[in-house]
C-alpha positions, 0 to 999 in steps of 0.5 A: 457488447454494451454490458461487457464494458460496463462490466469493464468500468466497474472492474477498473473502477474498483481497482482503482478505488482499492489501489487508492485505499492501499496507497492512502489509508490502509497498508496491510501487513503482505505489502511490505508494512512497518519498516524497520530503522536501521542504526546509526552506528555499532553501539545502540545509542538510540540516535535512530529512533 
């Protein structure tokens, strides 16, 4: 029982540490990535930028 949990602790441990990278660090492209900026209007004015 006491190797299941520890087992346990590092699972979670690692995904947290791999969520913490993901949100601060490092943004791979299946995640959403770069978004896009809308215009501002009809004409590209480059106002957006």
């Amino acid at each position: 029982m006491e190797v299941l949990q520890e087992i346990l602790v590092f699972i979670t441990f690692f995904i947290a540490t791999g969520y913490l990278i993901t949100k601060f660090v490092w943004k791979p492209a299946f995640l959403g990535g770069k978004k896009k900026a809308g215009s501002c209007g009809v004409s590209d004015c480059g106002c957006g930028d």
